[in-house]
NUKOLLUM-304938 format. One record per residue: residue number from 1; residue in three letters; chain; x, y, z of N, C-alpha, C, CB in turn. Coordinates in steps of 0.02 Angstrom, whole numbers. Glycine has a CB too. Layout:
BEGIN
<r seq="NUM" type="Ala" mol="A" n_x="X" n_y="Y" n_z="Z" ca_x="X" ca_y="Y" ca_z="Z" c_x="X" c_y="Y" c_z="Z" cb_x="X" cb_y="Y" cb_z="Z"/>
...
END
This chain:
BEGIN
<r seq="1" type="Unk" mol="A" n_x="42" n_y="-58" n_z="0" ca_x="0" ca_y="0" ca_z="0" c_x="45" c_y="62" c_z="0" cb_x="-48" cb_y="-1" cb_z="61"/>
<r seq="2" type="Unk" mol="A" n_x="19" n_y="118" n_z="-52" ca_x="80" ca_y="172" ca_z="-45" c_x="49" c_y="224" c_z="22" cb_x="94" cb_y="225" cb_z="-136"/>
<r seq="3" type="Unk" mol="A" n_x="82" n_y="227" n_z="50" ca_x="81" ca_y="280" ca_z="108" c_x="113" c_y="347" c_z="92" cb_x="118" cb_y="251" cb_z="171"/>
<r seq="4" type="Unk" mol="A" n_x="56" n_y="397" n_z="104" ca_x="87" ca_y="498" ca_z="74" c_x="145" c_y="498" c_z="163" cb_x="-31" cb_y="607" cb_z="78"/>
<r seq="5" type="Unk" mol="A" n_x="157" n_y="530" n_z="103" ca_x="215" ca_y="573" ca_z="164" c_x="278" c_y="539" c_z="182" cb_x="180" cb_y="581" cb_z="244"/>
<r seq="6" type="Unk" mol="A" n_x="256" n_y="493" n_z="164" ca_x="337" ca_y="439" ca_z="148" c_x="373" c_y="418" c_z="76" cb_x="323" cb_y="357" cb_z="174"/>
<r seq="7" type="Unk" mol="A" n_x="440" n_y="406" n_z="86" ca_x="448" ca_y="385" ca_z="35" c_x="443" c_y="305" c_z="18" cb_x="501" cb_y="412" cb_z="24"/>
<r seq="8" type="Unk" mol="A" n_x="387" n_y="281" n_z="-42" ca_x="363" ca_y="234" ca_z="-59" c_x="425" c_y="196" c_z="-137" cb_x="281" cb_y="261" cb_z="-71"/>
<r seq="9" type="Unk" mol="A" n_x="453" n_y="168" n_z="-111" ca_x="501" ca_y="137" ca_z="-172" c_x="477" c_y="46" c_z="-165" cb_x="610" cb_y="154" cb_z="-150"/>
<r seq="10" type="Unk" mol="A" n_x="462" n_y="46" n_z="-233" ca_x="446" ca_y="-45" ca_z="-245" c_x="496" c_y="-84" c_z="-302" cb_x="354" cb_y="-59" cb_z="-281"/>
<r seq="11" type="Unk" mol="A" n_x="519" n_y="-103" n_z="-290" ca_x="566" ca_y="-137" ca_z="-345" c_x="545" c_y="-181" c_z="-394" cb_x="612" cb_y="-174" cb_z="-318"/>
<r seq="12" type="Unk" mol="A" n_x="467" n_y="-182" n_z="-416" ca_x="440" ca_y="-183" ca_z="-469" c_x="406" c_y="-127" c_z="-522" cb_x="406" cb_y="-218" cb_z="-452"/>
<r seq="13" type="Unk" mol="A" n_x="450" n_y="-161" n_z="-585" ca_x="431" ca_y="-110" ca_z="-644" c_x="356" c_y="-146" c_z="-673" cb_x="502" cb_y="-108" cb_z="-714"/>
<r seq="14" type="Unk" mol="A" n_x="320" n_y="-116" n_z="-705" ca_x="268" ca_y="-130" ca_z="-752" c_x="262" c_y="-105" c_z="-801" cb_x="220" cb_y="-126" cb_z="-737"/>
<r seq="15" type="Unk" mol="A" n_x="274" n_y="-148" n_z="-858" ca_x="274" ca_y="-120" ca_z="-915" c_x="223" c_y="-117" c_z="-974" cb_x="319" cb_y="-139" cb_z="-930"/>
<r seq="16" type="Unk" mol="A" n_x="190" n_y="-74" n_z="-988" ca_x="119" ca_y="-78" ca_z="-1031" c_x="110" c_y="-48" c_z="-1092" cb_x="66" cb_y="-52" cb_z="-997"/>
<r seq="17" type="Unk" mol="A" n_x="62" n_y="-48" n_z="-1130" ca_x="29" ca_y="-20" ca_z="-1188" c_x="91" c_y="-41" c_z="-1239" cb_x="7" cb_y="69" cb_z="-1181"/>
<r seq="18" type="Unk" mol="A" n_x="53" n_y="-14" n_z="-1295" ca_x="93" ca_y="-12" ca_z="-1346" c_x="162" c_y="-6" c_z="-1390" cb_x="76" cb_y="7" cb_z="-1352"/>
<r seq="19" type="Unk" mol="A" n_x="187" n_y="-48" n_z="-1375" ca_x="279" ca_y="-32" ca_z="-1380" c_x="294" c_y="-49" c_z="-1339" cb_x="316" cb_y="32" cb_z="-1383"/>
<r seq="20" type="Unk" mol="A" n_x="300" n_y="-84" n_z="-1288" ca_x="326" ca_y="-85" ca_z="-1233" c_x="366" c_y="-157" c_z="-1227" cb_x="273" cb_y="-70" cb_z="-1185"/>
<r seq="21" type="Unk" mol="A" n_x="417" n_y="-166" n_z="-1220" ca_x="479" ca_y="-190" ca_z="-1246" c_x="531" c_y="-223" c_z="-1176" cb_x="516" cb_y="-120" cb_z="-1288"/>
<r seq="22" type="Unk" mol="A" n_x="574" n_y="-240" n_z="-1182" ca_x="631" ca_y="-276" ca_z="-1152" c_x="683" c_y="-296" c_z="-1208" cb_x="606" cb_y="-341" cb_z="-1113"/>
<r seq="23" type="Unk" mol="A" n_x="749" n_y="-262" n_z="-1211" ca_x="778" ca_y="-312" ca_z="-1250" c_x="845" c_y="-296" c_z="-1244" cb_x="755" cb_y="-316" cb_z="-1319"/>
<r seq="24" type="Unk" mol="A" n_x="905" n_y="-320" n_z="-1280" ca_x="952" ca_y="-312" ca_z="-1267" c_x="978" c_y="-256" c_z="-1309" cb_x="977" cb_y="-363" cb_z="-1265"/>
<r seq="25" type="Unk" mol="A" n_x="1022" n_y="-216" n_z="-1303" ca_x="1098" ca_y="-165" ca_z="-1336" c_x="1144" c_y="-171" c_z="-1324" cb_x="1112" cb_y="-104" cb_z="-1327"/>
<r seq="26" type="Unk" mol="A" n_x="1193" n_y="-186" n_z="-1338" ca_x="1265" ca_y="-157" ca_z="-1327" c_x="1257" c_y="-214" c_z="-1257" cb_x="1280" cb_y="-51" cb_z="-1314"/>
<r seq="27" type="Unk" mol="A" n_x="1253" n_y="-261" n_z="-1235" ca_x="1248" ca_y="-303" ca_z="-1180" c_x="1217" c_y="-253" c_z="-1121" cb_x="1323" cb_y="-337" cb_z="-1163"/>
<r seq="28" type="Unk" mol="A" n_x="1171" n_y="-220" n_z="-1142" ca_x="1114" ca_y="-176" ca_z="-1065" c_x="1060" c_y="-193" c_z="-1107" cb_x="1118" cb_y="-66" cb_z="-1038"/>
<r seq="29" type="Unk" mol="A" n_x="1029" n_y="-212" n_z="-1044" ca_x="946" ca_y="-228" ca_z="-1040" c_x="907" c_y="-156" c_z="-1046" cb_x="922" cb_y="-270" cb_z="-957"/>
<r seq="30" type="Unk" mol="A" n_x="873" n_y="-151" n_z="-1090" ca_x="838" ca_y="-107" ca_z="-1111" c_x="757" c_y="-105" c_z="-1116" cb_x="863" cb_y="-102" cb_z="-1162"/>
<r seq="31" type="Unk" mol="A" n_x="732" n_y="-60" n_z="-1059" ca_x="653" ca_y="-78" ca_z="-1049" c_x="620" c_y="-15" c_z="-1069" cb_x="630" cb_y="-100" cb_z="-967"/>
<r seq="32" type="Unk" mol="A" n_x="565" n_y="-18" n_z="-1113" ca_x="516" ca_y="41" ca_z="-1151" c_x="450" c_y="25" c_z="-1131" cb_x="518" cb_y="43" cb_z="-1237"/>
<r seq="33" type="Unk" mol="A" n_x="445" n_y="68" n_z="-1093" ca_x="376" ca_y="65" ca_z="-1092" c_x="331" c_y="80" c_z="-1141" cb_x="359" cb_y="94" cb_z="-1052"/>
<r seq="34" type="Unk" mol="A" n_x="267" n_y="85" n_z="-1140" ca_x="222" ca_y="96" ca_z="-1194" c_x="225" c_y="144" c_z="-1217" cb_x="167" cb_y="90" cb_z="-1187"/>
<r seq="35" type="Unk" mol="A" n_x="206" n_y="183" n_z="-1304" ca_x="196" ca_y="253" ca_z="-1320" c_x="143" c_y="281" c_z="-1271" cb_x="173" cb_y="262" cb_z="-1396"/>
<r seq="36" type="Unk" mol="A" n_x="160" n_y="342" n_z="-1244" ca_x="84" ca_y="393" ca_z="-1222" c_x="68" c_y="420" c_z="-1298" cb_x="102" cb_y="480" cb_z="-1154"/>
<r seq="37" type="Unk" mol="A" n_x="0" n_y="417" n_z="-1296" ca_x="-56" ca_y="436" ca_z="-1358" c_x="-59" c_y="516" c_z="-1369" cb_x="-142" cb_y="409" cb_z="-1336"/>
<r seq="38" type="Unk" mol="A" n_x="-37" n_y="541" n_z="-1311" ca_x="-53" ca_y="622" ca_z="-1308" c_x="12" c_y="657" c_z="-1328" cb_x="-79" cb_y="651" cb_z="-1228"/>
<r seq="39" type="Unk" mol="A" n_x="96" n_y="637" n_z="-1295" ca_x="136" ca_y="659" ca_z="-1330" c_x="184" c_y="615" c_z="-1357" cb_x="158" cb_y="701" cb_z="-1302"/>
<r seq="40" type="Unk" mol="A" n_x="147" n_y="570" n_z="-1366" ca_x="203" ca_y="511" ca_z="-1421" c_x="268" c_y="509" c_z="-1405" cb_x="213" cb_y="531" cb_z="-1503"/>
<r seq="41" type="Unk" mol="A" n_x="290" n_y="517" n_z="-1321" ca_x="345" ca_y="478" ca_z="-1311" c_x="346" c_y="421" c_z="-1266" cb_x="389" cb_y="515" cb_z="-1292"/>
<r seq="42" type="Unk" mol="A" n_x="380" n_y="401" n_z="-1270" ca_x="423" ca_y="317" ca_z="-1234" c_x="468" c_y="332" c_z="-1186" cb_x="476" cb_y="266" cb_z="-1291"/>
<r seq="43" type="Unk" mol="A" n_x="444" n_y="320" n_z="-1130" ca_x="495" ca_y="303" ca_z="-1051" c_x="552" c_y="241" c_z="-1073" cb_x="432" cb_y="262" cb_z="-969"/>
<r seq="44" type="Unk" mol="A" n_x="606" n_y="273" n_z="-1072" ca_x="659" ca_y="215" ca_z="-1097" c_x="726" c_y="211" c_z="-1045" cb_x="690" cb_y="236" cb_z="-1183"/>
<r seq="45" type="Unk" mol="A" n_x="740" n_y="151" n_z="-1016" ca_x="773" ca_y="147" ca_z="-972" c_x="821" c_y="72" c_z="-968" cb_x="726" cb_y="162" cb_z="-922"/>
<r seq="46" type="Unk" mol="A" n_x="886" n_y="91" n_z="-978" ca_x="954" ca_y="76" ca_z="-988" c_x="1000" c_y="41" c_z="-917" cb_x="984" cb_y="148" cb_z="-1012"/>
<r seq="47" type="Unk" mol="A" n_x="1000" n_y="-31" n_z="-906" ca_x="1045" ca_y="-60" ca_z="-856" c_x="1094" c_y="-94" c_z="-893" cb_x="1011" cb_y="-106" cb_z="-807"/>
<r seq="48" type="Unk" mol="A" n_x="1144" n_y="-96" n_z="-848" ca_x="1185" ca_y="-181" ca_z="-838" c_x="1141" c_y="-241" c_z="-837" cb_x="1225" cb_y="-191" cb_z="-760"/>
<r seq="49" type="Unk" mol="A" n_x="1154" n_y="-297" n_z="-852" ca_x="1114" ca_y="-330" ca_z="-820" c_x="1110" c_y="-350" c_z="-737" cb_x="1119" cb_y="-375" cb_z="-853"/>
<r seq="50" type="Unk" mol="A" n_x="1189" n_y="-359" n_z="-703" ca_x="1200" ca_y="-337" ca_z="-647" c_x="1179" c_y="-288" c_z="-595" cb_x="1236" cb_y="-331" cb_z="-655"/>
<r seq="51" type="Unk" mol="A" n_x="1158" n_y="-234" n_z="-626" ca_x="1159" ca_y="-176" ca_z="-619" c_x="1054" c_y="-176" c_z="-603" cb_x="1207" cb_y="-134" cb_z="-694"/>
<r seq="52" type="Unk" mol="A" n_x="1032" n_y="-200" n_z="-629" ca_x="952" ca_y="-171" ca_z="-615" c_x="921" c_y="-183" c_z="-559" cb_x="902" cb_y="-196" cb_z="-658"/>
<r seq="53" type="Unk" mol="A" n_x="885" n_y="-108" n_z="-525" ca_x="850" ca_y="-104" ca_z="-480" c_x="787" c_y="-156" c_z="-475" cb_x="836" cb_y="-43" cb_z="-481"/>
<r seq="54" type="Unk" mol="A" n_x="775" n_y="-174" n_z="-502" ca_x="708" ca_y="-208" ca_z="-514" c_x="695" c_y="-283" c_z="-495" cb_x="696" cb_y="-204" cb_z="-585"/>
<r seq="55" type="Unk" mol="A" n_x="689" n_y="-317" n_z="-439" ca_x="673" ca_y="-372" ca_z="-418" c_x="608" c_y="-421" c_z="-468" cb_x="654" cb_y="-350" cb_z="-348"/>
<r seq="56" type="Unk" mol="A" n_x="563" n_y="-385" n_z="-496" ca_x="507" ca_y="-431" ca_z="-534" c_x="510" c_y="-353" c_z="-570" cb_x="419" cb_y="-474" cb_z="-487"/>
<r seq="57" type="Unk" mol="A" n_x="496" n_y="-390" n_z="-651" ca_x="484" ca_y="-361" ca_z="-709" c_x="399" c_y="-371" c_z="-739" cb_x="539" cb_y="-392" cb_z="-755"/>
<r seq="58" type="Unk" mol="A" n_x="364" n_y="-340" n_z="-754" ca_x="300" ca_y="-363" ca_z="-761" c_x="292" c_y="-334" c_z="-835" cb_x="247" cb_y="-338" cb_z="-703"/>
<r seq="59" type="Unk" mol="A" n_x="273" n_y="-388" n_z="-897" ca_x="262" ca_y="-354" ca_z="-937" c_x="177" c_y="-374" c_z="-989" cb_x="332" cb_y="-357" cb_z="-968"/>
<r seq="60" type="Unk" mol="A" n_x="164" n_y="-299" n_z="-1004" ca_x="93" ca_y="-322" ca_z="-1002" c_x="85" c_y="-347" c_z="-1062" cb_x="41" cb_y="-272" cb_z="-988"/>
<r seq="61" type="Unk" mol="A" n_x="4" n_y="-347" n_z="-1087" ca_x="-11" ca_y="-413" ca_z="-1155" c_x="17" c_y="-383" c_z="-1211" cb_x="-101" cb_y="-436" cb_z="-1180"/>
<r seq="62" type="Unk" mol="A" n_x="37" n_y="-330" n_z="-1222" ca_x="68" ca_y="-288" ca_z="-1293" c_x="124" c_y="-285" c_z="-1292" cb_x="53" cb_y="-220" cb_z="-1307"/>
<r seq="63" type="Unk" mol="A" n_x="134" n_y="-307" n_z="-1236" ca_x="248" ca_y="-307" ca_z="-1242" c_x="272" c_y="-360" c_z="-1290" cb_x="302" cb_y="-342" cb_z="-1149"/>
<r seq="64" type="Unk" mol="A" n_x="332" n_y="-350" n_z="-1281" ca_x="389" ca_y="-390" ca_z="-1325" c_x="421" c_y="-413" c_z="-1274" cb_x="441" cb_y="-351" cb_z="-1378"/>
<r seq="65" type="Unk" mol="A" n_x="469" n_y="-454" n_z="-1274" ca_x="544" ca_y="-474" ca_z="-1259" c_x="582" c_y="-522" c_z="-1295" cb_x="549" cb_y="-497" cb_z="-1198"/>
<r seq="66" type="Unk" mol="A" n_x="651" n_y="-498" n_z="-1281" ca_x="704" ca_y="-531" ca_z="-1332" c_x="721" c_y="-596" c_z="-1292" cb_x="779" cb_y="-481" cb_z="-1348"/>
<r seq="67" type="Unk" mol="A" n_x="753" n_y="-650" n_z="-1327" ca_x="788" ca_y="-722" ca_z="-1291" c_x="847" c_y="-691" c_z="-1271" cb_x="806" cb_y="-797" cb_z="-1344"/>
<r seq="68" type="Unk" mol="A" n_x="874" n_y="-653" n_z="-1275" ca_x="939" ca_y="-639" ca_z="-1257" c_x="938" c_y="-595" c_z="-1188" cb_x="974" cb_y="-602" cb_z="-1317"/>
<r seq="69" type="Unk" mol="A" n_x="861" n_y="-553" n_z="-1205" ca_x="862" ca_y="-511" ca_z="-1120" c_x="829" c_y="-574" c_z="-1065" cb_x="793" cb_y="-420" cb_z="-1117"/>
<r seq="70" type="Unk" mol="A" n_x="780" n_y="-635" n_z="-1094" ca_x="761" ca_y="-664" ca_z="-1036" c_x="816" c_y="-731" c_z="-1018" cb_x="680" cb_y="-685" cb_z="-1046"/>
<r seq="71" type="Unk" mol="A" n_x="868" n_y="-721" n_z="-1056" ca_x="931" ca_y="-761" ca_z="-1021" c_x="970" c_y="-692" c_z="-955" cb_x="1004" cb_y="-788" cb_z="-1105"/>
<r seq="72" type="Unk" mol="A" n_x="996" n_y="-662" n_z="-998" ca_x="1030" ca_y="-625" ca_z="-951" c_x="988" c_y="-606" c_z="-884" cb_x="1054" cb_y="-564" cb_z="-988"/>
<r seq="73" type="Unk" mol="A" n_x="911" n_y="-575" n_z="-883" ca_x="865" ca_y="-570" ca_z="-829" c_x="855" c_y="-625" c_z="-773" cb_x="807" cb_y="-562" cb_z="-859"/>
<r seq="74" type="Unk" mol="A" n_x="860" n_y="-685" n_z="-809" ca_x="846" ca_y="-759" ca_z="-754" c_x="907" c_y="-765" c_z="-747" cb_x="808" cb_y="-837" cb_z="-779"/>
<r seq="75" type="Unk" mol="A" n_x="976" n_y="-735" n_z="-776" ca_x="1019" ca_y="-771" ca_z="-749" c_x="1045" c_y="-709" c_z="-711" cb_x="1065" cb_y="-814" cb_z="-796"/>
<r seq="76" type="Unk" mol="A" n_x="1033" n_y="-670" n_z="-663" ca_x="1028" ca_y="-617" ca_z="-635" c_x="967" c_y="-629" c_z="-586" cb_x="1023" cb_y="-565" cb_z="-684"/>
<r seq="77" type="Unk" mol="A" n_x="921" n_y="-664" n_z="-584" ca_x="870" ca_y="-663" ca_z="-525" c_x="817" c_y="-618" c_z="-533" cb_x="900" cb_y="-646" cb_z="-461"/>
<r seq="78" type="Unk" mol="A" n_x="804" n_y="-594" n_z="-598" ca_x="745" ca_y="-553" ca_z="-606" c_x="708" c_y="-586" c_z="-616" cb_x="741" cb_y="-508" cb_z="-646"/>
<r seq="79" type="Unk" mol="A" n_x="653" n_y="-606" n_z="-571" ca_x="579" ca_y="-634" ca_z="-602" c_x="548" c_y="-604" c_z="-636" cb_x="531" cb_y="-648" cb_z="-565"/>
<r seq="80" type="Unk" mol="A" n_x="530" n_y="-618" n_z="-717" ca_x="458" ca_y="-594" ca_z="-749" c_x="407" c_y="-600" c_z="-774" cb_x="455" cb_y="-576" cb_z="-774"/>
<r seq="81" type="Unk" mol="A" n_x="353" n_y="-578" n_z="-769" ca_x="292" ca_y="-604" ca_z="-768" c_x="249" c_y="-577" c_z="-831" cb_x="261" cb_y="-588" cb_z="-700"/>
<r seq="82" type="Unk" mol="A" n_x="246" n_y="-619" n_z="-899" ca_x="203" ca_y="-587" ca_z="-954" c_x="141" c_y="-590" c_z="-953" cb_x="215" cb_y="-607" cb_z="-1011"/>
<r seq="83" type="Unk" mol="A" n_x="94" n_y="-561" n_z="-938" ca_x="33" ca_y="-585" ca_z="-980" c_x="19" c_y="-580" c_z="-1048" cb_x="-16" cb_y="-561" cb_z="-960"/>
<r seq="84" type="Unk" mol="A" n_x="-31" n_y="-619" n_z="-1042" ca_x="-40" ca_y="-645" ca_z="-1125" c_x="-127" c_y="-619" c_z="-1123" cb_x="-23" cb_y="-759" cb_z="-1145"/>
<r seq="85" type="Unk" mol="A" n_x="-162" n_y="-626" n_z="-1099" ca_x="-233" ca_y="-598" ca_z="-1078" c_x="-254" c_y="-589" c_z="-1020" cb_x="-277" cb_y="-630" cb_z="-1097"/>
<r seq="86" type="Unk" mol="A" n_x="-310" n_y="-575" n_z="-992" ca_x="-343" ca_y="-550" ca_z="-947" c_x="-336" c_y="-611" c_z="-888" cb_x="-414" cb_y="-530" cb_z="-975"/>
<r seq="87" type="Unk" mol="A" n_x="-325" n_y="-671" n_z="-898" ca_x="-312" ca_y="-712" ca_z="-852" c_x="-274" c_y="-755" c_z="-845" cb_x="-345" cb_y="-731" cb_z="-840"/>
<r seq="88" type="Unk" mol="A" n_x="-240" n_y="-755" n_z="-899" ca_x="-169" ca_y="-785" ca_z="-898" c_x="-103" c_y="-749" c_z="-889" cb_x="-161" cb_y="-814" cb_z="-956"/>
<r seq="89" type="Unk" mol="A" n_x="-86" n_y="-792" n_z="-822" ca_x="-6" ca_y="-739" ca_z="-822" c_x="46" c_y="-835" c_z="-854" cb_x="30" cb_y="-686" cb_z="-683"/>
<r seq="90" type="Unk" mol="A" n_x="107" n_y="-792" n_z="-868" ca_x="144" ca_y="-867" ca_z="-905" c_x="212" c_y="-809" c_z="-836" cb_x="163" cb_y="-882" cb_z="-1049"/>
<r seq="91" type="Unk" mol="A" n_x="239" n_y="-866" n_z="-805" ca_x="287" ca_y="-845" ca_z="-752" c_x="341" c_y="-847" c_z="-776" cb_x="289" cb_y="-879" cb_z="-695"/>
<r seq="92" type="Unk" mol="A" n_x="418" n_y="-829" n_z="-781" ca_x="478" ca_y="-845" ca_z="-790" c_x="519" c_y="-833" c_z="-720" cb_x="501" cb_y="-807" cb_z="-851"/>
<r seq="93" type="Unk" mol="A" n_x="576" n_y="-881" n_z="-730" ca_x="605" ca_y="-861" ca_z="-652" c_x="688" c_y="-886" c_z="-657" cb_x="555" cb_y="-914" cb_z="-578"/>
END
């Protein structure tokens, strides 16, 4: 539950809508979130694989991901969780 007046940090990302991505560059894991519709940009955000804040990765039914980011991610301890529809989650770990 987020509580005001504190600082609320969760080490899960969620990643949604349209475009919204995982994949590899230059050996960094690279996560995009969805386009916004109103000013057509993309939240884009650049780790190590070593290196990421993020304990569980959640990505929603319009994402992508590469074989090369969900090796380096499991082999790093990032759990992630795709859905595919409204009641199916498919787990990776």
């Amino acid at each position: 539950m987020t509580q005001q007046g504190q600082q609320n940090h969760y080490d899960i990302k969620y990643l949604h809508g349209y475009g919204s991505q995982i994949s590899v560059k230059n050996q960094r894991i690279v996560l995009k979130n969805g386009i916004d519709v109103f000013s057509e940009e993309q939240e884009t955000e650049e780790f190590v694989p070593t290196g990421i804040p993020y304990s569980r990765i959640i990505l929603g039914k319009d994402g992508y991901i590469s074989n090369k980011a969900i090796h380096l991610l499991t082999g790093n301890h990032v759990f992630m969780i795709c859905i595919f529809k409204q009641t199916l989650l498919f787990d990776l770990c």
